[in-house]
C-alpha positions in Angstrom: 5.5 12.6 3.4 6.5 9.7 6.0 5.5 6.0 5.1 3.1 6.0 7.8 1.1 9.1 6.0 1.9 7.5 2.7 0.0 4.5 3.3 -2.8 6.4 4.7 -3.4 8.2 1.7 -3.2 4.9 0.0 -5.7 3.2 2.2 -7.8 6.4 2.0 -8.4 6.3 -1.3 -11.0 3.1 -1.2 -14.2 3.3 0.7 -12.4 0.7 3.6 -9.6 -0.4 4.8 -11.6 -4.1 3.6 -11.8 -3.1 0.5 -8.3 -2.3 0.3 -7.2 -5.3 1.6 -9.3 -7.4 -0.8 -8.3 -5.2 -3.6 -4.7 -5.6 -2.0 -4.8 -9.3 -1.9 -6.3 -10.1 -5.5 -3.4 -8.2 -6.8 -0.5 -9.6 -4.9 -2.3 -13.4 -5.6 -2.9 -16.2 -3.1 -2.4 -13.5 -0.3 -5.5 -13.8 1.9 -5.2 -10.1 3.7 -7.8 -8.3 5.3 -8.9 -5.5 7.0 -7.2 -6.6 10.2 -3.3 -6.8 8.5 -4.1 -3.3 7.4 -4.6 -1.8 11.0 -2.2 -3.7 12.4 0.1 -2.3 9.5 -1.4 1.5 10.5 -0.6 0.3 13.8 3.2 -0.3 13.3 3.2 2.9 10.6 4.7 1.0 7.9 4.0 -1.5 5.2 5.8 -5.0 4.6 7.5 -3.8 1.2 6.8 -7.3 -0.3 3.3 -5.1 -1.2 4.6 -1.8 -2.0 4.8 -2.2 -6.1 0.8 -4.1 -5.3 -0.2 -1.1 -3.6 1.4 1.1 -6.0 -0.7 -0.3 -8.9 -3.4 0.0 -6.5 -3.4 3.3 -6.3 -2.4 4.8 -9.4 -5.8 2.6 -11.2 -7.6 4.3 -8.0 -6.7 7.5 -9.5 -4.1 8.8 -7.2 -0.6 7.0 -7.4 1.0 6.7 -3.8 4.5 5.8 -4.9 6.7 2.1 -3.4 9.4 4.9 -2.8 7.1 6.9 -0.3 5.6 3.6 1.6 8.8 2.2 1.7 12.0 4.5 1.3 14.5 2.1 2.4 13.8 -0.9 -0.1 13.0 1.9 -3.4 14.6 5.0 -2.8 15.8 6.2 -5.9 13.8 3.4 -7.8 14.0 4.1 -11.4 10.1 3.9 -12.7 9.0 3.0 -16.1 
């Protein structure tokens, strides 16, 4: 899986890319994000890594874990996890 496919499983997994964003934001803290810095992220086909670990968390209490490794390879490849 590429990074770009990555974080479109991640974003998939909440009803909008809003409430991913808002999600997204409450866990990072005093991030405003929104729907419009996730398309232009979809855009690009990556992810600023500053929110990969936030997304991570995200996802996994979503129900589906999409991994700071897969969304971004080069800051956490071989990332030892907890």
């Amino acid at each position: 899986m590429n990074k770009l496919e990555a974080l479109k499983k991640a974003v998939g997994l909440f009803e909008t890319q809003s409430e991913f964003a808002r999600i997204l934001a409450a866990r990072s803290k005093n991030v405003k994000l929104g729907a419009s810095h996730v398309c232009q992220w979809l855009k690009r086909g990556s992810l600023p890594s500053r929110y990969a670990l936030h997304v991570e968390a995200i996802t996994k209490d979503a129900g589906e874990k999409v991994t700071a490794e897969l969304l971004c390879p080069e800051m956490f490849k071989g990332r030892v996890r907890k």
